[in-house]
C-alpha positions as CSV (number, residue, x, y, z in Angstrom):
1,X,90.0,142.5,177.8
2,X,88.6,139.1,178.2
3,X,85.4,140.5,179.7
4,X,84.7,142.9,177.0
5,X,85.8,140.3,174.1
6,X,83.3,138.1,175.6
7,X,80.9,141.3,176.4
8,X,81.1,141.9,172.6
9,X,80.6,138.1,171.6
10,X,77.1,138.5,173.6
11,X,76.8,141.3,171.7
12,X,77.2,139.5,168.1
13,X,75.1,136.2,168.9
14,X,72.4,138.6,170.7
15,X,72.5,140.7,166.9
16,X,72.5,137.3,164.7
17,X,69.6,136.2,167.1
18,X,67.6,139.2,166.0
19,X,69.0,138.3,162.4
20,X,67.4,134.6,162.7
21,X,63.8,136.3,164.7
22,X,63.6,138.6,161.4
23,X,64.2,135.8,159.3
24,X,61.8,133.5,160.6
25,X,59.0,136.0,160.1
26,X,59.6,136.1,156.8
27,X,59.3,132.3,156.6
28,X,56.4,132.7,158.2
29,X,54.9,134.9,155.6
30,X,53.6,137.7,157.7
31,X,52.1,140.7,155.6
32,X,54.8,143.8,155.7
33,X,54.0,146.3,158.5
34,X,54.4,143.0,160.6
35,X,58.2,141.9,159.4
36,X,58.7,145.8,159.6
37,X,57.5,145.6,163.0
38,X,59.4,142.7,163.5
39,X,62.7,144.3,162.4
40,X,62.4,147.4,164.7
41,X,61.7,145.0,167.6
42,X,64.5,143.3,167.1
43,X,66.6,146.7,166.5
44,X,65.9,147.7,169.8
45,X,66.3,143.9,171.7
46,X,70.0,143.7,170.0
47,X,71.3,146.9,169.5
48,X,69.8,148.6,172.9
49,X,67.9,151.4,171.5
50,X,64.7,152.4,173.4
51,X,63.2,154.4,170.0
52,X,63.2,152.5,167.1
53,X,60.9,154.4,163.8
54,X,60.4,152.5,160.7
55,X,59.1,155.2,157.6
56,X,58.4,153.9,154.2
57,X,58.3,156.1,151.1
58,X,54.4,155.6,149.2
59,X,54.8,155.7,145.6
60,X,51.7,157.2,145.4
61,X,51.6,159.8,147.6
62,X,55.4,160.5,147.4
63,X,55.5,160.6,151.5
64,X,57.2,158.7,154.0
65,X,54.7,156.8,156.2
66,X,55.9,155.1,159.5
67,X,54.9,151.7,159.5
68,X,56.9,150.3,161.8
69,X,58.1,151.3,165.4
70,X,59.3,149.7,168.6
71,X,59.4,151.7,172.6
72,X,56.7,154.1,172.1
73,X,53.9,154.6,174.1
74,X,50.8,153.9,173.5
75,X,49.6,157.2,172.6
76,X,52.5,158.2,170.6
77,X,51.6,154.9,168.4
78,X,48.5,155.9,167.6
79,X,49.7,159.8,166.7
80,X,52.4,158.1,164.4
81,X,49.8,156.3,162.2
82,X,48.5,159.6,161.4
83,X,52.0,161.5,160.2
84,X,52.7,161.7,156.8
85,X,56.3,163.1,155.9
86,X,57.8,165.2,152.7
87,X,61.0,162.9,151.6
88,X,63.1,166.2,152.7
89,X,61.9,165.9,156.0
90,X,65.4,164.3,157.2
91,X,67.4,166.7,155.2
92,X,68.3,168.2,158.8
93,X,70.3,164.6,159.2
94,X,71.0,163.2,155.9
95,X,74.1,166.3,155.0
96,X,77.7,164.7,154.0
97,X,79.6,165.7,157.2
98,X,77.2,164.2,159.6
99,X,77.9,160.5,157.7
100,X,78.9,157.6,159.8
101,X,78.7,154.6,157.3
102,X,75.7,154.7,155.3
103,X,73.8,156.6,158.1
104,X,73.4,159.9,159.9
105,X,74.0,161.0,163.2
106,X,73.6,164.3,164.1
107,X,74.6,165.3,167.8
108,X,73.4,167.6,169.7
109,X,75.0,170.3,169.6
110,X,74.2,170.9,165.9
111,X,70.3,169.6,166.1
112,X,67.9,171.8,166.2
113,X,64.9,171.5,168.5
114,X,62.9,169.6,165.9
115,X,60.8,166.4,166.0
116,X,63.5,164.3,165.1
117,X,64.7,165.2,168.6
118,X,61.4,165.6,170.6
119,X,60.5,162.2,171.0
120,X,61.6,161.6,174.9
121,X,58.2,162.6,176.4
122,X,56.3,159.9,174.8
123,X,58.6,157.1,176.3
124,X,56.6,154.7,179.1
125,X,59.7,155.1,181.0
126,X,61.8,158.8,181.0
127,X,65.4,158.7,181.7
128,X,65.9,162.6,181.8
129,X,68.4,162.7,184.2
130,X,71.8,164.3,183.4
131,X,74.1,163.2,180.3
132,X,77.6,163.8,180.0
133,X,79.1,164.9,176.4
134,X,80.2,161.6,175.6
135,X,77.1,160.3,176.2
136,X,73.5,160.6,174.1
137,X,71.7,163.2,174.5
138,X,68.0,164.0,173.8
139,X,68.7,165.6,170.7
140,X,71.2,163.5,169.6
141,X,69.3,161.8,166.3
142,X,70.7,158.5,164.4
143,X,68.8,158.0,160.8
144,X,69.6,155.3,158.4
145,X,68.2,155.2,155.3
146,X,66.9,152.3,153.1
147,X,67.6,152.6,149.5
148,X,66.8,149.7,146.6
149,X,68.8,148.2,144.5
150,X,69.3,151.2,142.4
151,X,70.2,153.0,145.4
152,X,66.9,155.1,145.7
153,X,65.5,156.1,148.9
154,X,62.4,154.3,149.7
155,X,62.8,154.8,153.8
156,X,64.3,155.8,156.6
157,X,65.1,153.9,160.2
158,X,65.2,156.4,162.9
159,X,66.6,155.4,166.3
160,X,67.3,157.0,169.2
161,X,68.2,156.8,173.2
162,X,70.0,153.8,173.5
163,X,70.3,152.0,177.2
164,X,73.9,152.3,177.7
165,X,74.1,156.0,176.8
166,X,77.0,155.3,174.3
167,X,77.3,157.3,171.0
168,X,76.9,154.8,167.8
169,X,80.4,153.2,166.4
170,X,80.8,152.4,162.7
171,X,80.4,148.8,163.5
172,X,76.9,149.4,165.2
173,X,75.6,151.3,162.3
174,X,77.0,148.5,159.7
175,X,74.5,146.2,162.0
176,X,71.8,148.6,161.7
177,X,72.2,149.0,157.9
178,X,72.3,145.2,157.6
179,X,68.8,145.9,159.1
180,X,67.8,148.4,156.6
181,X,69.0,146.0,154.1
182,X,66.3,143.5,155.0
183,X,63.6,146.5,155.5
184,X,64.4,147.5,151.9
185,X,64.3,143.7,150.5
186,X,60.8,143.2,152.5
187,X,59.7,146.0,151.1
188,X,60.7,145.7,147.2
189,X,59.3,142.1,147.2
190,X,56.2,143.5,148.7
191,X,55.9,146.0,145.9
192,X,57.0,143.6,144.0
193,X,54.9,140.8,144.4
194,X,51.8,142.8,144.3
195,X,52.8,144.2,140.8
196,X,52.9,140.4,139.7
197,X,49.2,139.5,141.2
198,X,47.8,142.3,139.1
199,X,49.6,141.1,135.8
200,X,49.3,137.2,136.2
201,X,46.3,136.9,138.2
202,X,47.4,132.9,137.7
203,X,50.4,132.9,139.2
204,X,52.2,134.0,142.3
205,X,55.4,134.8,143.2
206,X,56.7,132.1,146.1
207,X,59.0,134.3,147.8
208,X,56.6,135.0,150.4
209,X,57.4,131.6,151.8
210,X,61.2,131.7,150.6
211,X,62.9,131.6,153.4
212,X,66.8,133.4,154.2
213,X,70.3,132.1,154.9
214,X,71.8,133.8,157.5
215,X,75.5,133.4,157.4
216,X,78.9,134.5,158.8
217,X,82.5,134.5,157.1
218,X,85.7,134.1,158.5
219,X,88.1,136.6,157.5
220,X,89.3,133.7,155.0
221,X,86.0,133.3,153.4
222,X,85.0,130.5,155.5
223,X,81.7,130.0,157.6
224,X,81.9,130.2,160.8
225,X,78.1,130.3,161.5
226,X,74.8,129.3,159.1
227,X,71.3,129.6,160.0
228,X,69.2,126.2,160.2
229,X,67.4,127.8,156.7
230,X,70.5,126.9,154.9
231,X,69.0,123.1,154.2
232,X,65.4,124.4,152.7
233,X,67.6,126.5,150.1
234,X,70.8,124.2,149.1
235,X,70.2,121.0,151.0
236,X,73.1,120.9,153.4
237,X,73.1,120.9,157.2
238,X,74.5,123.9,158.9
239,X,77.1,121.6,160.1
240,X,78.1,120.1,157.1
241,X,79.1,124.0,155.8
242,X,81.3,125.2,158.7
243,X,84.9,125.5,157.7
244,X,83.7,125.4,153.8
245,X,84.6,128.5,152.2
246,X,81.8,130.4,151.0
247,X,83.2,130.2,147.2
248,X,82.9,126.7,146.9
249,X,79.0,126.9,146.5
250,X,79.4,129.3,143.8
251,X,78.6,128.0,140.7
252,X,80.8,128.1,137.8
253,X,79.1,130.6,135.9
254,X,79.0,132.6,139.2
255,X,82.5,132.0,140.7
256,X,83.9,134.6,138.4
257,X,81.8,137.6,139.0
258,X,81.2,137.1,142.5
259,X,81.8,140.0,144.5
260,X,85.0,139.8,146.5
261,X,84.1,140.1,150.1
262,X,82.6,137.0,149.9
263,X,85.1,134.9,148.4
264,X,88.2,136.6,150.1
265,X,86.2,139.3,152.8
266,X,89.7,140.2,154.3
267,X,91.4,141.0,151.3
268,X,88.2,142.9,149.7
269,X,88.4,146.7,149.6
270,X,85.0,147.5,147.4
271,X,81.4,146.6,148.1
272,X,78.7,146.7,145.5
273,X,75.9,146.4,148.0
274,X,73.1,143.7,146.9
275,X,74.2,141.1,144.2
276,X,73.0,138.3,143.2
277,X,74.9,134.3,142.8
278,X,74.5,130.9,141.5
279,X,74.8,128.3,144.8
280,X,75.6,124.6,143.7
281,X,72.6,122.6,146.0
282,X,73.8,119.3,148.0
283,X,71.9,117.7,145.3
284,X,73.7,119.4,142.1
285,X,71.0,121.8,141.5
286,X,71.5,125.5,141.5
287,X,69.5,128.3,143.7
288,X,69.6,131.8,142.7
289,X,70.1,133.7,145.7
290,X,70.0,137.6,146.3
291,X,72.7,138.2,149.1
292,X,73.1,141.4,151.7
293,X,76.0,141.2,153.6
294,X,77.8,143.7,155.4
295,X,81.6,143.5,157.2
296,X,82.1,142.8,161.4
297,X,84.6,144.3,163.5
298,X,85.3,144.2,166.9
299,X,87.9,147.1,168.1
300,X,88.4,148.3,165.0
301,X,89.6,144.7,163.5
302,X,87.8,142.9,160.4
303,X,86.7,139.8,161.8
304,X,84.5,138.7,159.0
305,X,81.8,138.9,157.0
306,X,78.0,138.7,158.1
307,X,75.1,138.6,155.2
308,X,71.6,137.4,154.1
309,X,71.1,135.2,151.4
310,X,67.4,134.6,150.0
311,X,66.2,132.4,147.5
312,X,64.5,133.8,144.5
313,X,65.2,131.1,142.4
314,X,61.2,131.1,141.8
315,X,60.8,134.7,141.2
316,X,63.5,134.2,138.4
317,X,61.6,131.3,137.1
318,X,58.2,133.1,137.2
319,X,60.1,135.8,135.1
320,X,60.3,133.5,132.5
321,X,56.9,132.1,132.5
322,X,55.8,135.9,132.3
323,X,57.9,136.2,129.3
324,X,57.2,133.0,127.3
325,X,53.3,134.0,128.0
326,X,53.5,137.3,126.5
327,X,55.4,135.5,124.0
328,X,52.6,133.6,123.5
329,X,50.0,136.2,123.4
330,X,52.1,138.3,121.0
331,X,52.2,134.8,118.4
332,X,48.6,134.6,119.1
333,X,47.4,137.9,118.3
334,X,49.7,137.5,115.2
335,X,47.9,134.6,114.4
336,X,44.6,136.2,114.9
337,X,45.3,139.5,112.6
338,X,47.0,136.7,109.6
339,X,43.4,134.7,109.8
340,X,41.3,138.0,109.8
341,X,43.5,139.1,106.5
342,X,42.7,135.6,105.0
343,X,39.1,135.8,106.1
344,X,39.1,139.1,103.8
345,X,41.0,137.4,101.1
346,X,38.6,134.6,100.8
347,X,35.9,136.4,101.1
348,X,36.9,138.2,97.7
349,X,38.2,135.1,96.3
350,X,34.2,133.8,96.5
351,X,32.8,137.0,94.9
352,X,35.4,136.8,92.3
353,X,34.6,133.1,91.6
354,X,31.0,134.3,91.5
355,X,31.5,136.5,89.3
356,X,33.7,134.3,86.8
357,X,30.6,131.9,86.8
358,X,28.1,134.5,86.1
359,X,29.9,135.3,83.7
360,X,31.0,132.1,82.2
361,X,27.2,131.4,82.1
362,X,26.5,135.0,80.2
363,X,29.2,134.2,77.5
364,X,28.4,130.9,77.0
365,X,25.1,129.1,78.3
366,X,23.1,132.1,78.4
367,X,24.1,132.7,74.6
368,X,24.2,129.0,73.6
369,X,20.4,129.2,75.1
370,X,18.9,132.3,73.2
371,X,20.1,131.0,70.1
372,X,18.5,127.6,70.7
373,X,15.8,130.1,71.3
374,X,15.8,131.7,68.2
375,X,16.5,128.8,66.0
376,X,13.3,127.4,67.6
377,X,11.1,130.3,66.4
378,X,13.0,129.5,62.7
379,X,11.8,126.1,62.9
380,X,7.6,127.2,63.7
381,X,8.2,129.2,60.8
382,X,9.5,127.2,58.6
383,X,7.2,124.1,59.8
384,X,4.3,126.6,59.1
385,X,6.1,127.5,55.7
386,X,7.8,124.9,53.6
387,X,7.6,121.9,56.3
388,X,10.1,119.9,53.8
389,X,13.0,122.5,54.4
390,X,12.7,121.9,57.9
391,X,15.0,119.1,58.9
392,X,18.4,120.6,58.4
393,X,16.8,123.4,61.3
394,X,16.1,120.4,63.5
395,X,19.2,118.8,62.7
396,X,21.2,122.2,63.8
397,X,19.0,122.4,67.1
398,X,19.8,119.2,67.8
399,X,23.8,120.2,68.1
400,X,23.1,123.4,69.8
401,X,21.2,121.6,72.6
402,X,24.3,118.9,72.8
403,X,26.9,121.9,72.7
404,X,24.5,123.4,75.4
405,X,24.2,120.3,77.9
406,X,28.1,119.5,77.5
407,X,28.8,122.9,78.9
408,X,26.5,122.6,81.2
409,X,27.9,119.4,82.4
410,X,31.1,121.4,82.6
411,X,30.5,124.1,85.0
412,X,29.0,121.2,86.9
413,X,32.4,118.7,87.1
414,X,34.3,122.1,88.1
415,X,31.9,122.6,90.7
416,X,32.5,119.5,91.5
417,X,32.8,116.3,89.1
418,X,30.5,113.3,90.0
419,X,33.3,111.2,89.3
420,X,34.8,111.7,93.1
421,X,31.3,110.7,94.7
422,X,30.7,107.6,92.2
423,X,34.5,106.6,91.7
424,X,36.4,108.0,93.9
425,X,39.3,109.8,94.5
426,X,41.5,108.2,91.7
427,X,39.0,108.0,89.1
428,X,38.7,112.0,89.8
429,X,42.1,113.0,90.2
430,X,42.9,110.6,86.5
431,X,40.1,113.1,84.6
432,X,41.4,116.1,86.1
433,X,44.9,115.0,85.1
434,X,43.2,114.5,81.5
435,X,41.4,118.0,81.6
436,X,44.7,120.1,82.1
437,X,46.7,118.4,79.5
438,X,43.4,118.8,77.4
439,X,43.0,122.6,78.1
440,X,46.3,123.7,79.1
441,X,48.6,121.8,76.6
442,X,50.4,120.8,79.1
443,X,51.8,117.0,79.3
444,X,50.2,115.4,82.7
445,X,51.1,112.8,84.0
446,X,49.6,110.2,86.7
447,X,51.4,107.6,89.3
448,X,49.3,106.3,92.2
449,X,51.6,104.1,94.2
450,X,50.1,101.7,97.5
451,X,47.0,99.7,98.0
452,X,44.4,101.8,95.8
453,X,41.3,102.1,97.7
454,X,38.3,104.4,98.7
455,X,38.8,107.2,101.5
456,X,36.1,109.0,103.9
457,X,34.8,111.6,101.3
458,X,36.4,115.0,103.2
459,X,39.6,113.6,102.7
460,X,39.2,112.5,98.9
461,X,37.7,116.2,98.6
462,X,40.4,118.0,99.9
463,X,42.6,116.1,98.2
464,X,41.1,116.4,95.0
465,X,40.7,120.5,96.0
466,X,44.7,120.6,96.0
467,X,45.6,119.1,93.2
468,X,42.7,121.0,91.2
469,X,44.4,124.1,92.6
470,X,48.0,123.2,92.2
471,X,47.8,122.2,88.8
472,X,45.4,125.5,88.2
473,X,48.6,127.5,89.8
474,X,50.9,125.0,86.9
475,X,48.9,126.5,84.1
476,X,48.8,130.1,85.1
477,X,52.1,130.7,86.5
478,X,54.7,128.2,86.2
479,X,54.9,128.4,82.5
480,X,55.5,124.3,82.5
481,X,56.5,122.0,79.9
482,X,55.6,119.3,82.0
483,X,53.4,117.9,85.0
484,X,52.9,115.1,87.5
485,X,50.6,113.8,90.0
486,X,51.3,111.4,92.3
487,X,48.9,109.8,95.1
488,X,50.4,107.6,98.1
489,X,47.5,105.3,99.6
490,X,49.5,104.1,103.4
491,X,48.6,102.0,105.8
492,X,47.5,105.9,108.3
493,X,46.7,108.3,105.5
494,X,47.5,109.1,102.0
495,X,50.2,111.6,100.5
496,X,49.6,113.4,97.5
497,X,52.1,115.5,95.7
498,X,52.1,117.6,92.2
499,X,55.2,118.6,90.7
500,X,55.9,121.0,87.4
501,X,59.0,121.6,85.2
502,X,58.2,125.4,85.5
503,X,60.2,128.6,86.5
504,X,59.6,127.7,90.2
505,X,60.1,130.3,92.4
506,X,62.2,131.8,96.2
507,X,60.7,129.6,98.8
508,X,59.4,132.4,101.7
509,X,56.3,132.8,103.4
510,X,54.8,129.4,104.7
511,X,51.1,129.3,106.1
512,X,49.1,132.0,107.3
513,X,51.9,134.7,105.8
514,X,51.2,133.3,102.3
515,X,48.0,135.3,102.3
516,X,50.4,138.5,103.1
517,X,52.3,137.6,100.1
518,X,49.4,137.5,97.9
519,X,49.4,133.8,97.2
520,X,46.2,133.0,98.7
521,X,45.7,130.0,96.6
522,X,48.6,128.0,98.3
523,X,47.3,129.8,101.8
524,X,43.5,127.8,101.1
525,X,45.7,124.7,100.3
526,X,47.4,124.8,104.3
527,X,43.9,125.5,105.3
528,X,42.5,122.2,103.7
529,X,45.1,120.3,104.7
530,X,45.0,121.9,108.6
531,X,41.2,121.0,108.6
532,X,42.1,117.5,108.9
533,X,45.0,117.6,110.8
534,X,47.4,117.3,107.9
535,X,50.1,119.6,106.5
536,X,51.0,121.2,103.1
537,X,54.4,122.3,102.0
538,X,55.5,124.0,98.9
539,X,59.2,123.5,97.4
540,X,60.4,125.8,95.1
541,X,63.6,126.4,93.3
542,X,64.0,129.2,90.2
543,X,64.4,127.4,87.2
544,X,63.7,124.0,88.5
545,X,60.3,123.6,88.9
546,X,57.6,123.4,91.8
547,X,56.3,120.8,94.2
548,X,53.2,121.0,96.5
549,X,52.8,118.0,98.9
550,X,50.2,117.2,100.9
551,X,50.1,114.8,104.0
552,X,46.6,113.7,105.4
553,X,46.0,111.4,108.3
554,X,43.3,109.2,108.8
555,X,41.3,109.8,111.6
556,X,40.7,105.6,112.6
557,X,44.2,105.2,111.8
């Protein structure tokens, strides 16, 4: 008994030896078909099988490939690179009442002469002599399958002639599907990582380079063995976590949901396959680790718990970054379809505006300037006439010309009034306050508070631009009583505000969605204020009134 306890201790330290080989090809970052070779290498060194085939399901194709292989000759390698499967190729194994674990064996007595069982003649080395029925026979076949995490089958591990002739247990196929496990990881990331390449061309996933945690659990949830990995991924030494029980790295966001074979494997009955966990680093941190694990028993008696746990902490953090991008691109596209509608809006604002000066000049200088016109032709006549009746005609063009240049003069200060370039900003903003009481009958009033002085000219002009349009907004829409204007000269910019005792109105759409609402004219007054680097907000309450206020920096502030 002592022999084969210690016969089966080889057995276990040769298997987590092939466990740690596998892993360090991963850390080495080797492209797939050479981890897969890697895997059905070490298949054969730990678990004695002369045949080891690796097949992997192509997603475009929709056949199973073999891509990875150990014991065959050399001509059988180069005849398996050209096979290409149908999935229901291992339908002849994969039926309910040949099941051993996960797996298939079928023995054979129920195999038919297929290829599944025709491999023999290819080996370097032919061991045909006889067998007895306990032992394995040539077309005995052993197939475990390799599913993802959604329990689809992606491959297939087929294995067959092992060196001691026995017939597989239930704890030799758990150790195979704990190899399956890792064939099926290396294979998702694979898919997975090229999937991320083609959408973030910037970024890669790091789990190339993540390396794995290769652990064992007491039956009390204890370690009893870590691989050196464990200090890339949480910082400890493998020493420093024998005799720590597996649960006290779990998180406490993770402590609760964590599967129980790995908190308590003696006691657990269920297992939920893959799973992901929170581990609490030797520094405080947390790694997000996806964990394979899979129970050990030697004659038939638990003796723990042996698993894989790899880091994707990264991958999780790349998820986000994918996220908050598209995020981003999603805001700016947003932002790009709002700007085209204002583009549009202004656009038709401009011809509008042209029009209400073409017509303004129509109605009223065009008209004040034929009848100067006319009156001119009734002064030759009457010059050529009665000369002595002709003063009151002069005296009348004289007033028509006046009435003519002060409209003029007018259109020109809407434009834009001289007063801003010669003045400056308060001389303008203290007409403009006059013109809206004058025109609007509305009581305006004026407050400029700080040291008064002159600013660069685009800032007194948009400034001026707001008011001219706040105040325009006042008189058509706020049906006010009452209005202020109010200019703040500080030591980095100026604020300017302009308030009304009107109906106000539901504060909603800021910025670029003002456009949306249809109040373009508060939309132009962001843009202004944007232009410089400044901001604009509006304040509205029904029945109380509105204020627009406008903050601009200086740029030598």
């Amino acid at each position: 008994a002592e022999t084969a306890s210690r016969e089966q201790l080889h057995q276990q330290m040769n298997q987590l030896s092939a466990l740690l080989k596998v892993s360090a090809t991963f850390r080495a970052n080797a492209p797939l078909e050479q981890v897969l070779g890697a895997i059905c290498s070490a298949i054969s060194s730990a678990l004695g099988y002369r045949l080891v085939e690796l097949s992997l399901l192509d997603s475009e194709t929709d056949l199973m490939i073999p891509t990875g292989w150990a014991g065959f000759a050399p001509e059988e390698r180069r005849r398996l690179r050209t096979i290409r499967r149908q999935p229901g190729f291992y339908d002849v194994v994969m039926q309910p009442r040949f099941r051993i674990s996960n797996s298939y064996f079928i023995s054979h007595r129920d195999n038919p002469e297929t290829e599944l069982g025709t491999q023999w003649a290819f080996l370097p080395d032919i061991d045909d002599s006889t067998r007895s029925e306990d032992e394995w026979h040539q077309n005995d076949a052993l197939a475990v399958p390799l599913q993802d995490r959604d329990g689809k089958l992606i491959g297939m591990i087929y294995v067959d002639d092992p060196r001691d002739r026995r017939l597989p247990s239930v704890e030799q196929v758990q150790v195979l599907e704990l190899f399956a496990q890792q064939a099926a990881m290396a294979a998702e990331n694979a898919t997975l990582l090229g999937e991320l390449q083609k959408s973030e061309a910037k970024y890669r996933l790091l789990t190339e380079t993540a390396s794995d945690m290769i652990f064992m659990l007491e039956p009390d949830g204890t370690f009893a063995f870590v691989s050196s990995s464990t200090e890339a991924i949480l910082g400890y030494e493998p020493a420093e976590l024998l005799g720590v029980a597996f649960s006290k790295l779990l998180s406490p966001t993770t402590a609760h949901t964590a599967p129980a074979y790995l908190v308590n494997p003696e006691g657990a009955h269920e297992r939920e396959g893959r799973c992901e966990a929170e581990l609490v680093r030797a520094d405080g941190g947390l790694a997000v680790v996806e964990i394979d694990s899979a129970p050990v028993f030697e004659n038939g008696r638990f003796r723990g718990e042996q698993g894989i746990a790899r880091d994707i902490s990264e991958k999780k953090r790349m998820q986000r970054e994918i996220t908050r991008r598209q995020r981003q691109v999603r805001r700016s596209q947003k932002r790009e379809e709002q700007l085209s509608s204002y583009t549009a809006t202004v656009l038709a604002a401009q011809e509008d505006e042209r029009k209400r000066i073409a017509r303004d000049l129509h109605d009223d200088t065009a008209q004040a300037l034929i009848a100067l016109s006319r009156r001119i032709e009734a002064l030759r006549e009457h010059l050529h006439a009665s000369p002595e009746t002709a003063e009151p005609l002069i005296d009348d063009l004289k007033e028509l010309t006046d009435q003519t240049i002060s409209s003029v003069r007018r259109f020109s200060r809407d434009l834009r009034p001289s007063l801003l370039d010669d003045l400056g900003l308060v001389a303008a903003l203290e007409w403009l306050v006059a013109e809206n009481a004058r025109r609007h009958k509305i009581t305006t009033r004026m407050k400029v508070h700080g040291q008064e002085r002159r600013l660069p000219s685009e800032v007194e002009l948009t400034c001026f631009r707001i008011a001219q349009e706040a105040l325009n907004n006042t008189a058509k829409h706020a049906e006010a009583t009452g209005a202020a204007v109010e200019l703040y000269f500080g030591p980095n910019g100026c604020r300017l505000s302009v308030s009304d005792n009107g109906r106000g109105f539901q504060s909603g759409a800021v910025g670029p969605d003002l456009a949306h609402a249809g109040r373009m004219g508060v939309m132009g007054m962001h843009e202004r204020a944007g232009l410089l680097g400044g901001t604009l907000t509006v304040r509205g309450t029904p029945g109380e009134g509105t204020k627009v206020t406008a903050t601009i920096p200086l740029g030598d502030g």
